[in-house]
C-alpha positions as CSV (number, residue, x, y, z in Angstrom):
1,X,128.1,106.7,100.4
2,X,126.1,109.8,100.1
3,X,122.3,109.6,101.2
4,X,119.5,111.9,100.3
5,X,118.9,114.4,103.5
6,X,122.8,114.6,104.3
7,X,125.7,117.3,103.4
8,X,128.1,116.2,100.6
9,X,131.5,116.5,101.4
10,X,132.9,120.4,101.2
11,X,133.6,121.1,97.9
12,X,136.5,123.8,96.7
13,X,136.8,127.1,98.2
14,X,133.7,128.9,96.4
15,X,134.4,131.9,94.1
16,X,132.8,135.3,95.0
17,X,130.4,135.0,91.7
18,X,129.4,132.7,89.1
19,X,128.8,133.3,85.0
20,X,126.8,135.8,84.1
21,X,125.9,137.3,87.7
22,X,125.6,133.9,89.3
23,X,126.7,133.6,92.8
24,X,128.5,129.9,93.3
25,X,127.3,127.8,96.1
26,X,129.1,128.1,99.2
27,X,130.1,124.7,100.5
28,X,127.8,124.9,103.9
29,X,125.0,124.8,101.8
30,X,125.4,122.7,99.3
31,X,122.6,119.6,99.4
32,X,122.2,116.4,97.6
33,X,119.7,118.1,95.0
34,X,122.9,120.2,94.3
35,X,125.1,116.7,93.5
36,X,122.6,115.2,91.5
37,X,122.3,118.4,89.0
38,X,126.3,118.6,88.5
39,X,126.4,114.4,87.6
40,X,122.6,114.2,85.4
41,X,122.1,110.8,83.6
42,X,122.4,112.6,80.4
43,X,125.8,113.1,78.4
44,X,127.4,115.3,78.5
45,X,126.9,117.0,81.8
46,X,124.9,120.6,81.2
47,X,125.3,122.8,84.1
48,X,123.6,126.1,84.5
49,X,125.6,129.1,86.3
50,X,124.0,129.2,89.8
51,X,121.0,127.5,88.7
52,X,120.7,124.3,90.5
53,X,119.3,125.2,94.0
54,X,118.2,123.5,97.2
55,X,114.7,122.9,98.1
56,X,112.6,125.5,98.8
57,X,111.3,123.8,102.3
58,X,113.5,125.0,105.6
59,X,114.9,122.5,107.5
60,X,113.6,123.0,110.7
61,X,112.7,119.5,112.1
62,X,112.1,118.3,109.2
63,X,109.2,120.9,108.2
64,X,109.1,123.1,105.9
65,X,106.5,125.5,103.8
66,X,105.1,122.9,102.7
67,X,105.1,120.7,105.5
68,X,106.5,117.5,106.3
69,X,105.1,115.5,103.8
70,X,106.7,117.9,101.4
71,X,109.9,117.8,102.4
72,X,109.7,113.9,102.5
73,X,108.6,114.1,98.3
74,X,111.3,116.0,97.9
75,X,113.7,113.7,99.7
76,X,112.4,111.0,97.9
77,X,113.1,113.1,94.5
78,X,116.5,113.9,95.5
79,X,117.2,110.3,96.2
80,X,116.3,108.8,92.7
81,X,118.4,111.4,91.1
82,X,121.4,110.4,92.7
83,X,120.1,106.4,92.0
84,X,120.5,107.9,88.0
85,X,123.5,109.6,88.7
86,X,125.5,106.7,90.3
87,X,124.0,104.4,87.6
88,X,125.5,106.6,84.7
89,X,129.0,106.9,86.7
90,X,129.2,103.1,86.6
91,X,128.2,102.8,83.3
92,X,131.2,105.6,82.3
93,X,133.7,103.9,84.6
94,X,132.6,100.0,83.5
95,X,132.7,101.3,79.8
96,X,135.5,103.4,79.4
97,X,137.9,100.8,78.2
98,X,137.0,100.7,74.7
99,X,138.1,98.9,71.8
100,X,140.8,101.3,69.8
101,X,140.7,98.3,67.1
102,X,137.1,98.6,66.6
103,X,136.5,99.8,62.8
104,X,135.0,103.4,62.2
105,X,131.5,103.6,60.1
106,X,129.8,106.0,58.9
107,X,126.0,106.5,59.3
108,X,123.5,108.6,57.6
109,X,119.9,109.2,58.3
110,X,116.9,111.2,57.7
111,X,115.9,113.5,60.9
112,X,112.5,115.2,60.4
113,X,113.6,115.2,56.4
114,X,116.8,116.5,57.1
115,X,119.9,114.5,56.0
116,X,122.7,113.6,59.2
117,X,125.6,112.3,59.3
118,X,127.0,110.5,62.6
119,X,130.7,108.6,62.5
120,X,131.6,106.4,65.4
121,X,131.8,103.0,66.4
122,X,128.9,100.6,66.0
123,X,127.3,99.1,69.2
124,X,124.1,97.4,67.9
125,X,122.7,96.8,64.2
126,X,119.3,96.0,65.3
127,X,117.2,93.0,62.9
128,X,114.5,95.9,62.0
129,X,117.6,98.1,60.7
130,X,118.0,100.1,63.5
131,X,121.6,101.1,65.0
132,X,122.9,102.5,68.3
133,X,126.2,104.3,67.4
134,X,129.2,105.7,70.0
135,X,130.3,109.0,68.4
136,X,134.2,110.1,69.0
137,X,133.0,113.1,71.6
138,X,131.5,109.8,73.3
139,X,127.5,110.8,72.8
140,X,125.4,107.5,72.4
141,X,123.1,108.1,68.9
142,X,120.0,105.7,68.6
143,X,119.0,105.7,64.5
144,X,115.5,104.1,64.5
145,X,114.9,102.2,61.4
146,X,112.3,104.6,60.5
147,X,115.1,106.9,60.3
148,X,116.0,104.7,57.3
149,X,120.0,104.6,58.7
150,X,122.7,103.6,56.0
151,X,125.6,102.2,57.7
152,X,129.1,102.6,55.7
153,X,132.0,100.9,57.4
154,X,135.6,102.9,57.3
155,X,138.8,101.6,56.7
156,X,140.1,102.3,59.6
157,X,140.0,102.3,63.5
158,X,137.6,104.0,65.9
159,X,139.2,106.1,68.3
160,X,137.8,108.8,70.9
161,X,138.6,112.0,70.7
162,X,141.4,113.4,73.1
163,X,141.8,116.4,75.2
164,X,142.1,118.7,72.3
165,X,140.4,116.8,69.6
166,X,137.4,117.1,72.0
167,X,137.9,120.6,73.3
168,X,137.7,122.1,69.5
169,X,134.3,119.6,69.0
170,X,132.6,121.1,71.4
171,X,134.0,124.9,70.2
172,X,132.9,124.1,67.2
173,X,129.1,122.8,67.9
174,X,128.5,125.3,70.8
175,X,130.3,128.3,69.2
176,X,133.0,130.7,69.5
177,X,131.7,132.5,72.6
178,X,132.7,129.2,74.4
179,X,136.0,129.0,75.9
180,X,137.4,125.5,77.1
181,X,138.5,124.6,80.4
182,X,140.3,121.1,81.1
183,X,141.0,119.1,84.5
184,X,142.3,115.9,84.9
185,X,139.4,113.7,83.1
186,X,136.9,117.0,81.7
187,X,136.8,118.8,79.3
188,X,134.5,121.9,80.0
189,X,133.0,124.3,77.6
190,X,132.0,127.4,79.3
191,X,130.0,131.2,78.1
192,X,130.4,131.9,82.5
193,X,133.4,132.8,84.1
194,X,136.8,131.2,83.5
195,X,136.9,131.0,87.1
196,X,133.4,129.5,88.0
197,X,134.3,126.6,85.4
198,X,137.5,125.9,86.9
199,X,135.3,125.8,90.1
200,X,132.5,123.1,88.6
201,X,135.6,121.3,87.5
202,X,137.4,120.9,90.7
203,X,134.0,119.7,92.2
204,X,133.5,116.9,89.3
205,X,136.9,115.7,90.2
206,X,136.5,115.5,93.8
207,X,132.5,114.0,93.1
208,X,133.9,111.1,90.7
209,X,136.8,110.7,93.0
210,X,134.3,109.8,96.0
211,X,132.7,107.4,93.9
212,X,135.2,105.2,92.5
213,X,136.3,105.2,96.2
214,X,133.2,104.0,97.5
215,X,132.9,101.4,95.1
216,X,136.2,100.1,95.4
217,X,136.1,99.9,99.0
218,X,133.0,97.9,98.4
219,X,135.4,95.2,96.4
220,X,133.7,96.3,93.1
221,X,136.9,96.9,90.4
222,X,136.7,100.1,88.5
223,X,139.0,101.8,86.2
224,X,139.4,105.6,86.0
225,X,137.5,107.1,82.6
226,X,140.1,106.3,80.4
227,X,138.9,109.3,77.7
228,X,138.3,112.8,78.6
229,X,134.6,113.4,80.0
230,X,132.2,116.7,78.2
231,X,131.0,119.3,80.4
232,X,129.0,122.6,79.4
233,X,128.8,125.5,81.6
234,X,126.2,128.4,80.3
């Protein structure tokens, strides 16, 4: 496993520059502040061109410009973000066996007094009237009550959205200067380089590959994301 303070493993052979200008991060320099930006607790994964950087501090004995107490903050920083990040990988790999046979609804809601519309599959109906709802893209909606949510149950089954069905969702919402890239288990939306995305894409394979290893070796049972997984590259 990966700790805060040491190198990840190397990741593709970088590209000589990023979207719009960016360079892409060599692998010798590449730091855990770098891993937990690509896999953020937030769904799904936004990634900015060249953006997410190392610490500012020099590693020089542990010292930096500001000091070794700085450089310890922002160890201990770098270490909770990957405690998120791991946390939402488990949650994908635990939950990614969903129920096809699960009906569809439908739910609308008032958002700042404009009407929405969210269909998916219905986790919780809370007693206040409240709902938590899985969309087919695979985005987790909580409708507060005072949302005033009216739930209309479809005839017929909830089903994520595939490789293509999900590739045109995001077209759609993000817009047509987005072009879509696809690996193995992501589907990535990109405005940078075709070439930087396929980049970010080979390193989310080769980061969620290291961690159902890990936790398999540790006797845990996963299963690989059984629907495709978002990504958006600016």
């Amino acid at each position: 496993m990966w700790h805060a303070g040491r190198r990840a493993p190397s990741p593709p052979a970088p590209l000589p520059r990023g979207g719009e200008g960016g360079r892409v991060p060599a692998s010798p320099s590449l730091s855990q502040d770098y891993i937990a930006c690509k896999f953020s607790p937030l769904s799904p994964h936004c990634v900015r061109a060249g953006g997410c950087r190392r610490s500012g501090a020099r590693r020089q004995g542990g010292r930096g410009a500001g000091g070794e107490g700085a450089f310890r903050r922002r160890v201990t920083i770098a270490r909770g973000h990957l405690a998120a990040a791991l946390t939402f990988c488990l949650a994908l790999c635990l939950g990614s066996s969903a129920d096809a046979a699960d009906s569809l609804v439908r739910v609308r809601f008032e958002d700042q007094s404009t009407p929405k519309t969210v269909e998916g599959k219905l986790i919780v109906e809370a007693a206040d009237g409240g709902v938590l709802v899985l969309s087919r893209d695979g985005r987790l909606h909580t409708i507060g009550h005072a949302k005033s949510p009216h739930v209309e149950r479809l005839d017929r089954p909830f089903e994520r959205f595939n490789s293509s069905e999900l590739a045109r969702a995001l077209v759609e919402e993000l817009g047509p200067e987005f072009e879509v890239v696809q690996t193995r288990h992501y589907v990535i939306a990109t405005r940078a380089s075709r070439e930087y995305a396929q980049w970010c894409g080979d390193l989310f394979e080769r980061l969620l590959g290291a961690f159902l290893d890990y936790w398999k070796s540790a006797g845990l049972t996963l299963t690989e994301p059984q629907w495709p997984l978002p990504a958006i590259i600016f």
